[in-house]
C-alpha positions in Angstrom: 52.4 40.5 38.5 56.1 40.9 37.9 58.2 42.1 41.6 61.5 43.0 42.4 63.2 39.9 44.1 66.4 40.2 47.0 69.5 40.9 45.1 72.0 38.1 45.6 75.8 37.1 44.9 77.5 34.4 44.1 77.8 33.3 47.7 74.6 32.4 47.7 75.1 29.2 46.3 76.1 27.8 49.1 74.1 30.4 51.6 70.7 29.6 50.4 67.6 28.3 52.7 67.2 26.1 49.5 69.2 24.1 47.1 69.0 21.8 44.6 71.8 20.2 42.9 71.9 18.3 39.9 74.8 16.6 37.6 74.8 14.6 34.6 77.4 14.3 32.0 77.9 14.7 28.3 80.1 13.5 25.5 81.0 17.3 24.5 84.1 19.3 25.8 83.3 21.8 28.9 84.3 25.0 26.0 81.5 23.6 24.0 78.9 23.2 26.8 79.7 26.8 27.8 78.9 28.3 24.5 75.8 26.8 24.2 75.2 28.2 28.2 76.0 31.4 27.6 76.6 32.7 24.6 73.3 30.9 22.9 70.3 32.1 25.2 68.0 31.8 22.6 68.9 28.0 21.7 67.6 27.2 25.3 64.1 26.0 24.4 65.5 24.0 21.4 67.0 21.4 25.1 65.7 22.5 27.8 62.2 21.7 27.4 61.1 24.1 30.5 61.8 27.1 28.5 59.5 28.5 26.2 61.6 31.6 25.1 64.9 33.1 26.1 66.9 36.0 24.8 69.6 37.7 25.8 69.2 41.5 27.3 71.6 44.5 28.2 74.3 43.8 25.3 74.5 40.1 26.8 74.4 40.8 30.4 71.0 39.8 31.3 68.5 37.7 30.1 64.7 37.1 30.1 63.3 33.9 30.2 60.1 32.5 30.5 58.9 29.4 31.1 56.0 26.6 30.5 53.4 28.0 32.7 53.4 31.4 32.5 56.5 31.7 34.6 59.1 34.8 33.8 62.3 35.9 35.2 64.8 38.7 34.2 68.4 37.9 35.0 71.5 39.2 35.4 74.4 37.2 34.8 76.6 37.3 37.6 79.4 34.8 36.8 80.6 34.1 33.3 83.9 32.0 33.3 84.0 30.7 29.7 84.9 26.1 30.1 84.1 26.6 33.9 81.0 28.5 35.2 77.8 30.1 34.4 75.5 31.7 37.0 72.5 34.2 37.2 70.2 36.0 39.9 67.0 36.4 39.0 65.8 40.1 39.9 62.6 40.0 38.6 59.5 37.5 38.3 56.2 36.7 38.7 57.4 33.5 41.0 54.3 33.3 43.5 56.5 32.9 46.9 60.0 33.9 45.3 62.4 36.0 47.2 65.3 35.0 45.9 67.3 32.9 43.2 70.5 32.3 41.6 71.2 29.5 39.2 74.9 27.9 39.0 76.2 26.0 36.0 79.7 24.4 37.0 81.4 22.4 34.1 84.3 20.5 34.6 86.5 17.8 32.6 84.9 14.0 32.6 86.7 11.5 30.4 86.2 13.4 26.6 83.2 15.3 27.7 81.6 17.3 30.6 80.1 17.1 33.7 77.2 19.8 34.0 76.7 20.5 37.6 73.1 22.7 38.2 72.7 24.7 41.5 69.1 25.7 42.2 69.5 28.5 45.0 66.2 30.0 46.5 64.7 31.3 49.2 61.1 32.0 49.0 58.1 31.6 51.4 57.9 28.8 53.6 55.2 27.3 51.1 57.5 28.0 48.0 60.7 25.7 50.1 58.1 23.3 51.1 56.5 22.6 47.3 60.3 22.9 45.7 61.7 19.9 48.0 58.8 18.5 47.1 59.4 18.3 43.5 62.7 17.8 44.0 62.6 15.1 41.9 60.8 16.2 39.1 63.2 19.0 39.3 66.0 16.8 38.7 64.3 15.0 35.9 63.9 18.1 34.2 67.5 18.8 34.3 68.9 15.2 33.1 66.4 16.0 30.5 67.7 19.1 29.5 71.2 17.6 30.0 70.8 14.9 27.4 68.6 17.0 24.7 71.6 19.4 25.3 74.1 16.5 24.7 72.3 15.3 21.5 72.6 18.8 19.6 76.6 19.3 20.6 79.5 18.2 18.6 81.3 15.5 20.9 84.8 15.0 21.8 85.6 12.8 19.4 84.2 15.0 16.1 
């Protein structure tokens, strides 16, 4: 069943009981990377093999995404800073043990192409923080995952 979750700002990247953070790299400049972040939600499951559907809501400013499992969010995007950052809370989901969450995509210059920096902030019942540290690593193979099917479909530097 779909609940409200606690609204959050951008401070709560940093603030948040629990965080994951991820970086990897890619041969395509950071303007690039952004477009395919932000301004092509529905190209998400074509990388990021988590997602099963996403689309863009609210003339852009939201988004609903669901993922493999049954899992659904609706977002609103809370940070878009076109070469530099992308970020959404997550104010509604089925999430057993959600409270709260806010994603962070940071991109900055590396060499010719990117590095894509991924801040998981949560906070959720003491169960939810327990099995997400736990998969911690799975998490983070998920995102390198993403990162490089992400790399493969974007023009690189050097095009």
């Amino acid at each position: 069943m779909p609940r409200r979750l606690r609204s959050v700002g951008l401070d709560f990247v940093e603030a948040a009981p629990l965080r994951l953070v991820f970086a990897a790299e890619v041969a395509a400049p950071p303007d690039v990377v952004y477009r395919v972040l932000a301004d092509d939600v529905e190209g998400w499951p074509g990388w990021f093999t988590q997602v099963t559907a996403a689309r863009p809501v609210d003339a852009g400013a939201g988004r609903e995404v669901r993922l493999r499992g049954g899992i659904a969010f609706r977002e609103t995007v809370v940070a878009a800073e076109p070469g530099l950052r992308y970020a959404y809370r997550v104010d509604v989901s089925n999430a057993p043990g959600l409270h709260a969450l806010l994603e962070e995509w940071l991109l900055a210059p590396a060499g010719a192409g990117t590095r894509v920096q991924w801040t998981f902030a949560a906070d959720g019942s003491p169960l939810f923080r327990f099995l997400m540290r736990r998969g911690r690593a799975a998490v983070g193979r998920s995102f390198r995952d993403a990162v490089r099917n992400l790399g493969r479909r974007l023009p690189t530097a050097g095009a």
